[in-house]
N, CA, C and O of each residue as an XYZ file, in Angstrom:
812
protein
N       4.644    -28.681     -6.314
C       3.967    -27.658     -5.508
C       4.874    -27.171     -4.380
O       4.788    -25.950     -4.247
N       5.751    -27.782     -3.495
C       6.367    -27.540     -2.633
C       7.846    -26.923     -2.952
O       8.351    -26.059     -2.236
N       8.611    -27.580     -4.349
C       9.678    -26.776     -4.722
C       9.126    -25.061     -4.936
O       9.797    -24.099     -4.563
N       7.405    -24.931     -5.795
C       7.062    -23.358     -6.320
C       7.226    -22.823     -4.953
O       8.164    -22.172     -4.491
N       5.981    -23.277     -4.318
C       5.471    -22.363     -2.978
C       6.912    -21.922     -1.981
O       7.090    -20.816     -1.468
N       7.783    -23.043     -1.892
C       9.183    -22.421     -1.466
C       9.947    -21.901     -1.451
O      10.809    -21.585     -0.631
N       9.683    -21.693     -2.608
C      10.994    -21.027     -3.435
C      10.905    -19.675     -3.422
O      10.104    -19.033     -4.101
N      12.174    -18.955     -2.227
C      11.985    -17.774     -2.311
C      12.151    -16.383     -3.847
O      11.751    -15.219     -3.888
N      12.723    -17.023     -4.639
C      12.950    -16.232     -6.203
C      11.415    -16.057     -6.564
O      11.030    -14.889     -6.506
N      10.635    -16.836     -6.861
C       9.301    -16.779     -7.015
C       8.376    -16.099     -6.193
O       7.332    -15.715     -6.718
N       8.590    -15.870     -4.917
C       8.065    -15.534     -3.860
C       8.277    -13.848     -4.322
O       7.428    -13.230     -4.963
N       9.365    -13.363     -3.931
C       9.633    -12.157     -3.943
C       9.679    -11.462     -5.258
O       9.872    -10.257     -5.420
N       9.450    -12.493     -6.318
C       9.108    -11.895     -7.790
C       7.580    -11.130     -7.540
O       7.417     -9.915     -7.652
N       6.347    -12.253     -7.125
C       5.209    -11.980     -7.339
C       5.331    -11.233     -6.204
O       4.854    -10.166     -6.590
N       5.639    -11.074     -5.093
C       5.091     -9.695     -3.950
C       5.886     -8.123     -4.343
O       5.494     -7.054     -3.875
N       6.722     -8.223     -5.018
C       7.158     -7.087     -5.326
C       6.279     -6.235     -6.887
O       6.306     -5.085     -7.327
N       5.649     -7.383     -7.276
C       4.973     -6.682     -8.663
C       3.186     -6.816     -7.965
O       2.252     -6.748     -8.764
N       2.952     -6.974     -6.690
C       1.576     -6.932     -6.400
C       1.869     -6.121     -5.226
O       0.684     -5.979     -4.926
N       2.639     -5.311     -4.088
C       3.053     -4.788     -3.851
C       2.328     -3.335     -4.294
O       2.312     -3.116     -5.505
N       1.874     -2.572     -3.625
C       1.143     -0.941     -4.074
C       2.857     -0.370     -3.485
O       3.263     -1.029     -2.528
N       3.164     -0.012     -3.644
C       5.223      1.067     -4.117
C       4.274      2.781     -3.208
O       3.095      3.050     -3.440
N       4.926      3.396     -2.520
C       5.154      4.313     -2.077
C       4.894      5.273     -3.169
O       5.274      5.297     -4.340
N       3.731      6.486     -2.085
C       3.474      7.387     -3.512
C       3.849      8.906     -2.447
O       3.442      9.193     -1.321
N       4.889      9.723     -3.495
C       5.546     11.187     -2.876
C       4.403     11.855     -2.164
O       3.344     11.525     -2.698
N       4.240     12.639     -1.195
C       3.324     13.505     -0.647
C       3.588     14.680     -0.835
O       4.287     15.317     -0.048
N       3.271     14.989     -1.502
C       2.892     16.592     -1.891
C       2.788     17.576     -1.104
O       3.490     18.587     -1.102
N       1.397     17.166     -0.001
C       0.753     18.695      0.409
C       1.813     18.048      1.927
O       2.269     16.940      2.211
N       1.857     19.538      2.663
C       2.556     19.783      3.351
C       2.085     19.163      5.030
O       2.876     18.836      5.915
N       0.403     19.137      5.108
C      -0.263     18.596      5.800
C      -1.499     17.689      5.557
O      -2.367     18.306      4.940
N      -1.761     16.710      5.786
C      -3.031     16.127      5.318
C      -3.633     16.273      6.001
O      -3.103     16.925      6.901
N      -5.189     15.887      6.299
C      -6.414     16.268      6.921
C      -6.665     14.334      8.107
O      -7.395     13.877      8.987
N      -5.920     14.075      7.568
C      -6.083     12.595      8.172
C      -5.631     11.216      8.032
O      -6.329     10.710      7.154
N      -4.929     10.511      8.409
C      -4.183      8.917      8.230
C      -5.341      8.165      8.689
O      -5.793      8.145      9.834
N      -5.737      7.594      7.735
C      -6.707      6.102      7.791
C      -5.616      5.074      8.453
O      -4.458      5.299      8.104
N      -5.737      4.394      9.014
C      -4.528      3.894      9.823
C      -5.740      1.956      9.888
O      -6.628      1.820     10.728
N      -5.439      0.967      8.964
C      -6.740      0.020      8.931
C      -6.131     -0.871     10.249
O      -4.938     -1.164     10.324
N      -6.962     -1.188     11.098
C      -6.431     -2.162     11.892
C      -5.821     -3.503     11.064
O      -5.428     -3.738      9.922
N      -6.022     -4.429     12.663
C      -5.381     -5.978     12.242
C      -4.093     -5.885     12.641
O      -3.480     -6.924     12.395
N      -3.430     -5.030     13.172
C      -1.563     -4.793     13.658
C      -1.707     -4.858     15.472
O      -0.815     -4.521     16.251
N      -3.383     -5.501     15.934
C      -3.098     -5.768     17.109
C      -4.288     -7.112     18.043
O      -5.075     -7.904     17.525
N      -4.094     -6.982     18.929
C      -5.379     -8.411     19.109
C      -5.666     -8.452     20.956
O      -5.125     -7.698     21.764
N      -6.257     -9.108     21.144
C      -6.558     -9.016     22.794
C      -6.721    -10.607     23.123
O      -6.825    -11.601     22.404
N      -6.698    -10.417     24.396
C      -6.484    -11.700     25.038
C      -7.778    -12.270     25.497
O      -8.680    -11.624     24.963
N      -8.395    -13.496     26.495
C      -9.288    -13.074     26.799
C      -9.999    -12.694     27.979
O     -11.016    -13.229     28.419
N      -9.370    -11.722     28.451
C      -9.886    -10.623     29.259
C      -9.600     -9.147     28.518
O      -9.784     -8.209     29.295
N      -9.362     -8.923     27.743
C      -9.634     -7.834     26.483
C      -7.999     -6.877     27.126
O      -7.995     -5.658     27.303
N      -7.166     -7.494     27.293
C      -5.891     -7.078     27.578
C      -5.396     -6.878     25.918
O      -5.567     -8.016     25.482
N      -4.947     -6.155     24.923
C      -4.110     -5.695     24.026
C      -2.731     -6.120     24.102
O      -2.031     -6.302     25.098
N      -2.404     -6.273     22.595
C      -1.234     -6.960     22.613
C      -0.973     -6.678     20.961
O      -1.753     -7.132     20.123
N       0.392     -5.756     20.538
C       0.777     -5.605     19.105
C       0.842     -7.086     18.370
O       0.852     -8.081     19.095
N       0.883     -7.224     17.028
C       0.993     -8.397     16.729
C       2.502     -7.968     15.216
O       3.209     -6.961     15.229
N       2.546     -8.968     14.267
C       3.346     -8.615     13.439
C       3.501     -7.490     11.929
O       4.229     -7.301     10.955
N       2.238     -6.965     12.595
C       1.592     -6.026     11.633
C       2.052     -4.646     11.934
O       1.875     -3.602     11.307
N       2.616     -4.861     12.923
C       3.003     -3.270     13.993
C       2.798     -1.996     13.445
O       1.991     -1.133     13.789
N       3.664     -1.990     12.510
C       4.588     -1.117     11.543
C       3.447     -0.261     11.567
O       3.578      0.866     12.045
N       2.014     -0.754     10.982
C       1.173      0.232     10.630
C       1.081      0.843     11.308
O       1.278      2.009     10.969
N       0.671      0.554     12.985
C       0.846      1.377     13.840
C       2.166      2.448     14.147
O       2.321      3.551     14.673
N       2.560      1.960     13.833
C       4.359      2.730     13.809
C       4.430      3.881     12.941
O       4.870      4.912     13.449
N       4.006      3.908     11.465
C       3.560      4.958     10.581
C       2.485      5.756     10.937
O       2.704      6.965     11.010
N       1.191      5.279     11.213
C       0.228      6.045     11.591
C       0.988      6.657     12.888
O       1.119      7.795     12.439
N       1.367      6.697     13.709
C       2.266      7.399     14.714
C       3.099      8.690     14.206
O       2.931      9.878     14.483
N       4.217      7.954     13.225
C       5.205      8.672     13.152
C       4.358      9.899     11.868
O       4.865     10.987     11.594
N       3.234      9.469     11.342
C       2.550     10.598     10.312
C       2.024     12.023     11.364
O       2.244     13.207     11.106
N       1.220     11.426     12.691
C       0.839     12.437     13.277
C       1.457     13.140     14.242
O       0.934     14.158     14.698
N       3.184     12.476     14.863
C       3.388     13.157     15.854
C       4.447     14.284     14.949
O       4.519     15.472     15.263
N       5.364     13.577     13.601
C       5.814     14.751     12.440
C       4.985     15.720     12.009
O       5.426     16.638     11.316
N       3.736     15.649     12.345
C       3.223     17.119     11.666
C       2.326     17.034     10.405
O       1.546     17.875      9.959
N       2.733     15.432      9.813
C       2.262     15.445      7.968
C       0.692     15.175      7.976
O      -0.038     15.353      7.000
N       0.371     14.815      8.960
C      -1.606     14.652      9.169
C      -1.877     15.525     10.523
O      -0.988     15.834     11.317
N      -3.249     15.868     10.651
C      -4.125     16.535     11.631
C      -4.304     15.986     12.563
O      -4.099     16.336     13.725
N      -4.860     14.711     12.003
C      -5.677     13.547     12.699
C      -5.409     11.989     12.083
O      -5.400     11.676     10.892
N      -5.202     11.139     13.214
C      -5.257      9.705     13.082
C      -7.233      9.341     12.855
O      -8.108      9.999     13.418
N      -7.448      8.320     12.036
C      -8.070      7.443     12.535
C      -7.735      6.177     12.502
O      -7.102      5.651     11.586
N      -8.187      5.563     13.612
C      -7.608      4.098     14.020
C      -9.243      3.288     13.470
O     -10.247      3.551     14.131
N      -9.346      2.386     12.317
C     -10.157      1.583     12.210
C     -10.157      0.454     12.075
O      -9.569     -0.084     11.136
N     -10.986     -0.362     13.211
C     -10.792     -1.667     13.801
C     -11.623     -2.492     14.809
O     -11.056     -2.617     15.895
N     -12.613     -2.976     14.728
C     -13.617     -3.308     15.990
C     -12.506     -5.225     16.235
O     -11.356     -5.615     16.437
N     -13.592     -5.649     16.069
C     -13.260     -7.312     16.277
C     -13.708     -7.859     15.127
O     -14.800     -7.428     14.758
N     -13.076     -8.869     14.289
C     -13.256     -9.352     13.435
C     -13.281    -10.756     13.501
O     -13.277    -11.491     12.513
N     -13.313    -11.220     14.988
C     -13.856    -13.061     14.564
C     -15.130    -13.148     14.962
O     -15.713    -12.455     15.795
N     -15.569    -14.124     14.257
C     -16.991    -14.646     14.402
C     -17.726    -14.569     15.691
O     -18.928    -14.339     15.818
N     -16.826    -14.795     16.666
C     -17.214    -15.147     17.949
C     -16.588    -13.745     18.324
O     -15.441    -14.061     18.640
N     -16.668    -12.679     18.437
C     -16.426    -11.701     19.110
C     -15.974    -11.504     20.590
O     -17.010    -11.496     21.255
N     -14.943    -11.349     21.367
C     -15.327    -10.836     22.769
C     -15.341     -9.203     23.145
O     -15.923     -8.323     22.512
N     -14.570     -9.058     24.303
C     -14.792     -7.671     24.663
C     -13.663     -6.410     24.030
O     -13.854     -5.194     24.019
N     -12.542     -7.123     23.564
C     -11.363     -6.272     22.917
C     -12.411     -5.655     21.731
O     -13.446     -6.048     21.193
N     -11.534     -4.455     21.637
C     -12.522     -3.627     20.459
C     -10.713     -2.950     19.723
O     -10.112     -2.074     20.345
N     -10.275     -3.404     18.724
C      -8.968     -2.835     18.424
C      -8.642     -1.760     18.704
O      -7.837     -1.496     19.597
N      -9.524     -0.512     17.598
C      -9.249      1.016     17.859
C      -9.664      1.656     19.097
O      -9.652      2.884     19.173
N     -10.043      0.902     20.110
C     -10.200      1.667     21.355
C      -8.907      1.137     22.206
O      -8.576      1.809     23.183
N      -8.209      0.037     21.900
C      -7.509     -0.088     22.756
C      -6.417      0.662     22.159
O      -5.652      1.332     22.853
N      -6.324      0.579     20.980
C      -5.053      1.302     20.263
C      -4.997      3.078     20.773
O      -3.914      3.664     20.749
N      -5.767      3.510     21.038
C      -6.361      4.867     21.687
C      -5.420      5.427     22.661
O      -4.656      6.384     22.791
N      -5.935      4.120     23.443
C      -4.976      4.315     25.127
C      -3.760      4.089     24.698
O      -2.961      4.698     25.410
N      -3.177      3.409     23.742
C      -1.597      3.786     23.233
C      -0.727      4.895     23.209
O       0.286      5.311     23.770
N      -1.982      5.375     21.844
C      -1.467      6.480     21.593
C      -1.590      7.572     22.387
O      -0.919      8.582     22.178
N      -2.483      7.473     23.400
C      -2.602      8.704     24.367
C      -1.367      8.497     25.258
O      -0.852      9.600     25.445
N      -0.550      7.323     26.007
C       0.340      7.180     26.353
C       1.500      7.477     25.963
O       2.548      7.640     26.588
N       1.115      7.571     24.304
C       2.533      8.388     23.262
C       2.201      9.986     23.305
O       2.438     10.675     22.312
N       1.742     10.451     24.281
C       1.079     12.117     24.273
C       0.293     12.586     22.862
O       0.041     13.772     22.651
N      -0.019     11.649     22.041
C      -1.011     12.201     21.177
C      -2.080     13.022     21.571
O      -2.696     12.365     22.410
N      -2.715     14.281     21.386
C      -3.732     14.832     22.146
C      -5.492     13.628     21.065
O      -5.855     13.263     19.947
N      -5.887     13.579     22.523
C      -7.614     13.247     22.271
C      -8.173     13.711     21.089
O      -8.843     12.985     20.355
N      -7.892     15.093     20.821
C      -8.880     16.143     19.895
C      -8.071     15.508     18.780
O      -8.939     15.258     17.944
N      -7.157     15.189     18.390
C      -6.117     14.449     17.099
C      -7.197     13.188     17.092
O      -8.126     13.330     16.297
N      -7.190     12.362     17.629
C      -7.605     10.306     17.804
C      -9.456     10.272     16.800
O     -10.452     10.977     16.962
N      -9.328      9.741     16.351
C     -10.607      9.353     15.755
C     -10.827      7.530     15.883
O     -10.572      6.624     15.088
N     -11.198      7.536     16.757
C     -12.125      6.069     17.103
C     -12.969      5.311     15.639
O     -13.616      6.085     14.933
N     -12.935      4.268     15.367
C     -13.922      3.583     14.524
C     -13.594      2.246     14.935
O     -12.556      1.653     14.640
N     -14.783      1.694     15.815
C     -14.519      0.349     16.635
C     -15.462     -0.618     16.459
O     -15.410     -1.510     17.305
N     -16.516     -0.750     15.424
C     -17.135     -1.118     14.626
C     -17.010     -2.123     13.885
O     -17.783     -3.064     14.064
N     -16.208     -2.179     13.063
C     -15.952     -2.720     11.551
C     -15.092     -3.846     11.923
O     -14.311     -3.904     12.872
N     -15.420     -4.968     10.800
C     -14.680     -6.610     11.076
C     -14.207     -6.819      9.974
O     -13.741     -7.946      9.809
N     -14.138     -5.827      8.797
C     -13.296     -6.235      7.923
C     -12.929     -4.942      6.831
O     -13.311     -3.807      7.114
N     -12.450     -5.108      6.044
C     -11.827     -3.832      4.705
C     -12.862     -3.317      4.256
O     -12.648     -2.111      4.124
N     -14.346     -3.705      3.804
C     -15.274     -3.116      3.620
C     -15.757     -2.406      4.661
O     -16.247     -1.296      4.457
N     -15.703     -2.824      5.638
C     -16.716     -2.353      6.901
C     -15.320     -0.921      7.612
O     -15.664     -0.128      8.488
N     -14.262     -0.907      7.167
C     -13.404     -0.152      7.414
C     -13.496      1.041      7.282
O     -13.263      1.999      8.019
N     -14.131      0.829      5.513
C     -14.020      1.650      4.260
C     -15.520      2.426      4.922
O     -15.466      3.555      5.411
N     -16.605      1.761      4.858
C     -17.630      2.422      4.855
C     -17.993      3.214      6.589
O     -19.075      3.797      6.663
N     -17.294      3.203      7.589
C     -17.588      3.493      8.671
C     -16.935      4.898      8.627
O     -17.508      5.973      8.800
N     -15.348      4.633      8.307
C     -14.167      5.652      8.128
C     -15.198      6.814      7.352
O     -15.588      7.851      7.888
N     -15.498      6.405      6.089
C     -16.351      7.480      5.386
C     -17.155      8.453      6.228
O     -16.952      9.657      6.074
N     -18.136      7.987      7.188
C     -19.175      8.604      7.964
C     -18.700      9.072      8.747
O     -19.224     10.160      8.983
N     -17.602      8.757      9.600
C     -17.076      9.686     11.307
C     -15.772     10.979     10.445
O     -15.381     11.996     11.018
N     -15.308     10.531      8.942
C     -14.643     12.059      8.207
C     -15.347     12.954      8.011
O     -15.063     14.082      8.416
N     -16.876     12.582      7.079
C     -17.523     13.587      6.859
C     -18.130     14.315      8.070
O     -18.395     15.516      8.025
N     -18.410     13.294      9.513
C     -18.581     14.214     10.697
C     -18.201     15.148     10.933
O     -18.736     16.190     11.311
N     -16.722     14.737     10.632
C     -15.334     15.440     11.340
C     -14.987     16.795     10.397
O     -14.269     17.760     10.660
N     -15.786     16.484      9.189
C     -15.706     17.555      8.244
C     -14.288     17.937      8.034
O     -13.812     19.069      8.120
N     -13.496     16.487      7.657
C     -11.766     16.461      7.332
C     -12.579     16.282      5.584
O     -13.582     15.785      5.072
N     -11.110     17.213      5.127
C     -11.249     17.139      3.416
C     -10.363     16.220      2.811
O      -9.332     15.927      3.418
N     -10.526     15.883      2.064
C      -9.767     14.554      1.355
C      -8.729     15.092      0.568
O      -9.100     16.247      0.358
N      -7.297     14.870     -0.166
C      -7.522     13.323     -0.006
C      -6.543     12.798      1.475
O      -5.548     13.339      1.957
N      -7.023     11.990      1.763
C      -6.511     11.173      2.968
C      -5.485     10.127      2.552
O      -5.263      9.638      1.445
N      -4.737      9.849      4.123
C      -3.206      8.948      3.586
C      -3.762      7.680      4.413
O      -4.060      7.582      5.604
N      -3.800      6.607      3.207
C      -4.795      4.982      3.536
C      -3.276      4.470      4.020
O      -2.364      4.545      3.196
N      -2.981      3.890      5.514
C      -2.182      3.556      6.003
C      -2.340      1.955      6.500
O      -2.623      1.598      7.643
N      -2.079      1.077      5.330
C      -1.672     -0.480      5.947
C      -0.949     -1.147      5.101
O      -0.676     -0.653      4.006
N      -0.508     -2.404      5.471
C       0.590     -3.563      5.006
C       0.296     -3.448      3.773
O      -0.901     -3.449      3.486
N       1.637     -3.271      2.340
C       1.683     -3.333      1.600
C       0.833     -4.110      0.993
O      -0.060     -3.701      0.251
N       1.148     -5.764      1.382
C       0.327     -6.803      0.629
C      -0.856     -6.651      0.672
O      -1.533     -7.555      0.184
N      -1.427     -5.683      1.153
C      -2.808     -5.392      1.951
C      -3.619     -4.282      1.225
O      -4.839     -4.170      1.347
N      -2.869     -3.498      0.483
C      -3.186     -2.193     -0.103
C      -3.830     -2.235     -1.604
O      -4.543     -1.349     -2.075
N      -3.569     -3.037     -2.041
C      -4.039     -3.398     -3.414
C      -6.021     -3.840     -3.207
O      -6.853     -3.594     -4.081
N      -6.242     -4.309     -2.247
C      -7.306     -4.495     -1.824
C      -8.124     -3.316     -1.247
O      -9.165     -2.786     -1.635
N      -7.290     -3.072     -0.162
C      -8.068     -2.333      0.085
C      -8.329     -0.661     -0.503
O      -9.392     -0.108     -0.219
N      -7.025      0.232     -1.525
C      -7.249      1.035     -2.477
C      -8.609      0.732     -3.281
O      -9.457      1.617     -3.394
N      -8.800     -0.625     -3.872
C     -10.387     -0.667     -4.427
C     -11.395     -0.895     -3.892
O     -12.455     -0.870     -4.518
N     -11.337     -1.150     -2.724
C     -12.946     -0.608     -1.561
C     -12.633      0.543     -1.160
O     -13.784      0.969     -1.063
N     -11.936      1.481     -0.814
C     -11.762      2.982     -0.775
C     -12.517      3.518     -1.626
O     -13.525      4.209     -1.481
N     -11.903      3.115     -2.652
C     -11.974      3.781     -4.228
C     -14.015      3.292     -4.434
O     -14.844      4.039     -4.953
N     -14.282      2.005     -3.899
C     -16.023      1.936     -4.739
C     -16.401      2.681     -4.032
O     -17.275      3.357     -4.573
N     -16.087      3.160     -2.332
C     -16.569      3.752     -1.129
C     -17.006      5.507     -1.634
O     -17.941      6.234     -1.298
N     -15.678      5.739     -2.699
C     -16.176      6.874     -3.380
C     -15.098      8.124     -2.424
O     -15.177      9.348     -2.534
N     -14.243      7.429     -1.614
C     -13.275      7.752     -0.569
C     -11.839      8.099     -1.119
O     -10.957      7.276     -1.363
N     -11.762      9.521     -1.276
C     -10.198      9.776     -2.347
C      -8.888      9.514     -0.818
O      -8.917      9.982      0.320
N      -8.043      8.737     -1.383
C      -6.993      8.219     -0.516
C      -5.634      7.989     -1.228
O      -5.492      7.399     -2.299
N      -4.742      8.497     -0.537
C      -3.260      7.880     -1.380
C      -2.665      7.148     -0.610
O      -2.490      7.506      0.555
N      -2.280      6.132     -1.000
C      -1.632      4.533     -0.508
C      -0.425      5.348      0.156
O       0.077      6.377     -0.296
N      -0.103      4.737      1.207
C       0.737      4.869      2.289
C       1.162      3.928      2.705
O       0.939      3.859      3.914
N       2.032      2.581      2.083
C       2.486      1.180      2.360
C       2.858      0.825      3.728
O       3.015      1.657      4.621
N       2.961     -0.130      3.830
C       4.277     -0.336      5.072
C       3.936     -1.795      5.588
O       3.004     -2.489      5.180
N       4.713     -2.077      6.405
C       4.718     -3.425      6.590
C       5.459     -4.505      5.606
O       5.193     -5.703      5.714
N       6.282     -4.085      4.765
C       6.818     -4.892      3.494
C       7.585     -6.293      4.342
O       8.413     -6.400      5.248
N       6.586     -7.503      3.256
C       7.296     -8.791      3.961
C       8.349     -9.106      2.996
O       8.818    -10.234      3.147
N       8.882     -8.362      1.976
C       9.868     -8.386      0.707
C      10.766     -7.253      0.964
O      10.385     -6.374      1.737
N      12.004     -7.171      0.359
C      12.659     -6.269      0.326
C      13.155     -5.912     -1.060
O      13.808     -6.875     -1.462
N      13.131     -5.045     -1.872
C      13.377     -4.663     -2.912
C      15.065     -4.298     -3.502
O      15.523     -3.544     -4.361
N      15.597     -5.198     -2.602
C      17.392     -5.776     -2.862
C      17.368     -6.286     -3.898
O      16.314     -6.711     -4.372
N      18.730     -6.388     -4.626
C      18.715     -7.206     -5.825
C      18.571     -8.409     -6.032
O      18.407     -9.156     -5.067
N      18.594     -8.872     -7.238
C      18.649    -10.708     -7.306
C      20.095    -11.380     -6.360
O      21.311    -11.188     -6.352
N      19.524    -11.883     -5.936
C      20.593    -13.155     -5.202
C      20.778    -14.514     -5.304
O      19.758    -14.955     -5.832
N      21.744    -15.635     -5.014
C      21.514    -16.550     -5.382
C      20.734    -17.830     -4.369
O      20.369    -18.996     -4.517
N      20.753    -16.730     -3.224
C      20.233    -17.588     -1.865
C      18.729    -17.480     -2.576
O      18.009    -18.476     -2.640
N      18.390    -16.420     -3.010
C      16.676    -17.021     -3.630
C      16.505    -18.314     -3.860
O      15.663    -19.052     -3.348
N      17.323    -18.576     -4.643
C      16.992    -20.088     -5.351
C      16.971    -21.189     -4.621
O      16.568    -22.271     -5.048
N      17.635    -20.880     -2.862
C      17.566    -21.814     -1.769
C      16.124    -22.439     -1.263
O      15.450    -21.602     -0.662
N      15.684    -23.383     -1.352
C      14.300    -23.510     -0.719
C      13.849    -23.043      0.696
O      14.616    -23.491      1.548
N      13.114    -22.486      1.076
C      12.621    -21.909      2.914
C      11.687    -22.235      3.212
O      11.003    -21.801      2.286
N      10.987    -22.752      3.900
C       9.555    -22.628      4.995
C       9.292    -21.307      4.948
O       8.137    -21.272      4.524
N       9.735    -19.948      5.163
C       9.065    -19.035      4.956
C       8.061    -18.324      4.248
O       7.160    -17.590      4.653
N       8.520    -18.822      2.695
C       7.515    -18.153      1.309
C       6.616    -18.943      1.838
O       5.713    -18.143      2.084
N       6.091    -20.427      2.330
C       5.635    -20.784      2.479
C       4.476    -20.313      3.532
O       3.426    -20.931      3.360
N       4.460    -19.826      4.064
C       4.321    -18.795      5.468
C       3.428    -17.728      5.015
O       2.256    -17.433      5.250
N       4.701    -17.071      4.029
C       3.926    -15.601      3.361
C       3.110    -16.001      2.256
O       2.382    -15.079      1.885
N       3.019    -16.756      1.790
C       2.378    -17.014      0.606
C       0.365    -16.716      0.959
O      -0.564    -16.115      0.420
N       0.625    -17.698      2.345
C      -0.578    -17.408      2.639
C      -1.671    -15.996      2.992
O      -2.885    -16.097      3.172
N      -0.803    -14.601      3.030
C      -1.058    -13.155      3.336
C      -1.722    -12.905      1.511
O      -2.803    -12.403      1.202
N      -0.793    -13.374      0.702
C      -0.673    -12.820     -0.867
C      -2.120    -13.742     -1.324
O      -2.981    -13.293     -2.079
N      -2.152    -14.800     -0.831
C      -3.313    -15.633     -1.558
C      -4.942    -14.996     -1.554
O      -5.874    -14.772     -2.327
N      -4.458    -14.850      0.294
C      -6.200    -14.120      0.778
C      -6.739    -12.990      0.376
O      -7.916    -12.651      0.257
N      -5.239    -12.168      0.081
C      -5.518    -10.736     -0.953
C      -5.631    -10.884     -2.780
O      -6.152    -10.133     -3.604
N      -4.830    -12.306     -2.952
C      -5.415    -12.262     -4.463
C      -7.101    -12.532     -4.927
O      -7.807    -12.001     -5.785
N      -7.379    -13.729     -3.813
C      -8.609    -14.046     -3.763
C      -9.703    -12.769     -3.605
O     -10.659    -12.653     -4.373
N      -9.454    -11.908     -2.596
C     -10.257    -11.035     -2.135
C     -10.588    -10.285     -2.781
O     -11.767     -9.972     -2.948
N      -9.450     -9.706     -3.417
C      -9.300     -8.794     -4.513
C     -10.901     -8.827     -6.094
O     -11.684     -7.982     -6.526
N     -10.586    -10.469     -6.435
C     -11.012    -11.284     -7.122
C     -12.474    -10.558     -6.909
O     -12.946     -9.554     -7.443
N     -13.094    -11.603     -5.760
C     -14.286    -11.144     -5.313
C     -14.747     -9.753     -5.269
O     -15.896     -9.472     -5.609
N     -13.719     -8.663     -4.774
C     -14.663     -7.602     -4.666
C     -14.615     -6.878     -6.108
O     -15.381     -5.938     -6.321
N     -13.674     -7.339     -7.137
C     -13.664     -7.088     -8.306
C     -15.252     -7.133     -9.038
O     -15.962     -6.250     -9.519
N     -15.441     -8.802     -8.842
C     -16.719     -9.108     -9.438
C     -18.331     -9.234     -8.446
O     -19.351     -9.897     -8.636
N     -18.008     -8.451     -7.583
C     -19.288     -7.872     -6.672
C     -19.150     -6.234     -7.265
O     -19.924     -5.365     -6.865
């Protein structure tokens, strides 16, 4: 068990073939970047703080201040059991307003504690917003395979917009075959999404 789970050759075999791959964008502007939280967290006095997920935030950025979307939405409330006062997409807000994003761009969804609750909130504040689909679903690769099929039952047309890759798509090497603590590390991101996957398959 400890030579598999280590072993980076194995590691970067299975995340590169479960991995959702970058899809071309076509239209010249989209109507909106789903942008899923979890790339940030609060302290407890509800102080904000990026975590290793960044990137998403980094894309959802670099989609709306280039021109290629209208509008961000940031969706993200608190997702532990025990809740406090941090609410993700509101703090992520005051970010981006600090990055001169204008207000009338930002779509708030501060609600939701997980990929379903993402999926189904996002749905209701677009059709508010009376943005037309399809929309660019913006989170961590390992992350996208999941959540493309709660989009997709949500009835929510979206094209995968990766990022966050904990793999790099370099060639074979022979340091793979070196054992690391790391796969070990990542393994645990790939498991919770194979599992999840699983479940919302057979719900």
């Amino acid at each position: 068990m400890l030579f598999i789970f280590s072993n980076p050759f194995l590691f970067n075999r299975f995340a590169n073939s479960w991995d959702i791959k970058p899809v071309p964008l076509t239209k010249p502007v989209y109507s909106c970047a789903i942008v899923l939280g979890g790339f940030s967290g609060g302290d407890a006095n509800g102080n904000g703080f990026f975590n290793g997920s960044a990137d998403r935030f980094i894309q959802g950025l670099k989609l709306i201040t280039t021109g290629k979307v209208s509008h961000i939405l940031i969706s993200g409330g608190n997702g532990f059991l025990m809740p406090g006062v941090f609410r993700e997409s509101a703090w992520v807000k005051t970010q981006l307003q600090q990055l001169k994003v204008p207000d009338s761009c930002i779509i708030v969804e501060d609600k939701s504690r997980n990929t379903i609750e993402n999926a189904a909130f996002s749905k209701v504040l677009l059709a508010q917003k009376h943005l037309s689909p399809p929309y660019l679903l913006v989170t961590s690769a390992f992350h996208m395979r999941r959540s493309l099929g709660i989009f997709e039952k949500q009835k929510t047309e979206v094209i995968p917009y990766p990022c966050n890759f904990l793999v790099s798509k370099a060639d074979f090497s022979l340091d793979e075959f070196i054992p690391s603590s790391e796969p070990l590390y990542r393994w645990e991101f790939y498991i919770k999404e194979v599992v999840g996957t699983a479940v919302n398959y057979f719900k």
